[in-house]
N, C-alpha and C positions, 0 to 999 in steps of 0.2 A: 720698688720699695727698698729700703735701705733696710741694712744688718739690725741697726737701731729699731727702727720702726717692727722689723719683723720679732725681735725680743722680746718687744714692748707691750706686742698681741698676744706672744704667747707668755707671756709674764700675767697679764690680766685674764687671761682664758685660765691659766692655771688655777689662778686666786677665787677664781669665776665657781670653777668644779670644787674644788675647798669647801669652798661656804655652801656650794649646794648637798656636795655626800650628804652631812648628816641629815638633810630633809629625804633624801633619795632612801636613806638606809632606814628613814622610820619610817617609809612608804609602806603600806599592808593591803593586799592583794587577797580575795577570796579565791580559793584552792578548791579545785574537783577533788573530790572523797576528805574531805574535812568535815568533822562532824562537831555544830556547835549545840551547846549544853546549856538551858537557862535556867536560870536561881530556883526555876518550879519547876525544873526537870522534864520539861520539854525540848526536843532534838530538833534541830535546824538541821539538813542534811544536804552539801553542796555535792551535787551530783556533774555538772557543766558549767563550765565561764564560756564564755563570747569573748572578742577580740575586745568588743563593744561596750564591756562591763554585762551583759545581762549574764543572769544563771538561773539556771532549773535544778530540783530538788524535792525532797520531800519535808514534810512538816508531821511531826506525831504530838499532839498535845497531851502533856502527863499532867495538867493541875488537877486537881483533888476541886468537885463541884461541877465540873463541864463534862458535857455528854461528849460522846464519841473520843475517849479517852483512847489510848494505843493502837491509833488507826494513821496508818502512813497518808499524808493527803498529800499531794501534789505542790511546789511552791516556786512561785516565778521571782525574779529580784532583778534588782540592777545595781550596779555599783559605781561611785564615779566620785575619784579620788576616796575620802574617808567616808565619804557618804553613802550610805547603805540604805535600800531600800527592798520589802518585800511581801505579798500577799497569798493568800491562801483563800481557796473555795473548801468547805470542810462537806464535799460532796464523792465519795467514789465512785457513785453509781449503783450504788446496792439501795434499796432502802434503809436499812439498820444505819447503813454509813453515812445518808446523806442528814446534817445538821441544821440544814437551813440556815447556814450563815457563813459568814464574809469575814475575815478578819487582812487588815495592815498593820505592819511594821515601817516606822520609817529612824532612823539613828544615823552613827557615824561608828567606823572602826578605829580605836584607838588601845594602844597597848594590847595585844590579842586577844580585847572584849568589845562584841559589837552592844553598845549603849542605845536601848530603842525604847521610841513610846506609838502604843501599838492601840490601835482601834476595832472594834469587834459588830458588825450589827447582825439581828439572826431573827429569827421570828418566834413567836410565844403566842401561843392564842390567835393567830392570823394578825396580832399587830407587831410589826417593827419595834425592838430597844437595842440601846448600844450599850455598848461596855468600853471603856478605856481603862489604860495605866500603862506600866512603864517597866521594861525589862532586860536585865545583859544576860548578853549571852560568851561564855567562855568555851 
């Protein structure tokens, strides 16, 4: 390979990492002991990442109208690039604690707010209803 030649790769390589930093530096990574806050005042609570993207955590729902209010529940996620995903069993193992229901999160992280629309199914009466809508979490 000539002088030239070898310039010319790292001239392009350079140009290369240029143009990538600022995607690299708005890159956002969910953090062990980071704790996210939604607009209803429920805590997202990142306790473990994996290499892999998955994390474990806890889930406490504050809205106003839902049973099992101030109850740490358990919450598994995965993350991959901005996309964010997560679920919840709203069951401890007590009876007081266990809600009989199911709720996901699925969004993306951007600007350090994770932007989600979140689905809910639980039981009432021995019949199955869901609940959806849509929530950030800062």
């Amino acid at each position: 390979m000539t002088d030239r030649t070898t310039r010319m790769i790292l001239w392009i390589a350079s140009v290369a990492c240029l143009i990538a930093l600022p995607t690299l530096a708005a890159a956002q990574v969910l953090q062990p002991g980071r704790t996210w806050t939604s607009l209803h005042g429920s805590t997202l609570i990142i306790q473990s990442v994996s290499q892999d993207g998955s994390f474990t955590g806890t889930f406490t729902n504050r809205r106003k109208g839902f049973s099992c209010n101030g109850v740490p529940y358990a919450v598994t996620g995965w993350q991959d690039g901005i996309i964010v995903a997560f679920s919840v069993r709203f069951d401890d193992g007590t009876p007081k604690g266990n809600c009989q229901a199911v709720a996901s999160w699925v969004g993306y992280l951007v600007n350090n707010d994770i932007e989600a629309y979140w689905d809910m199914i639980y039981l009432k009466s021995a019949s199955p209803k869901r609940l959806h809508g849509q929530d950030t979490f800062r």
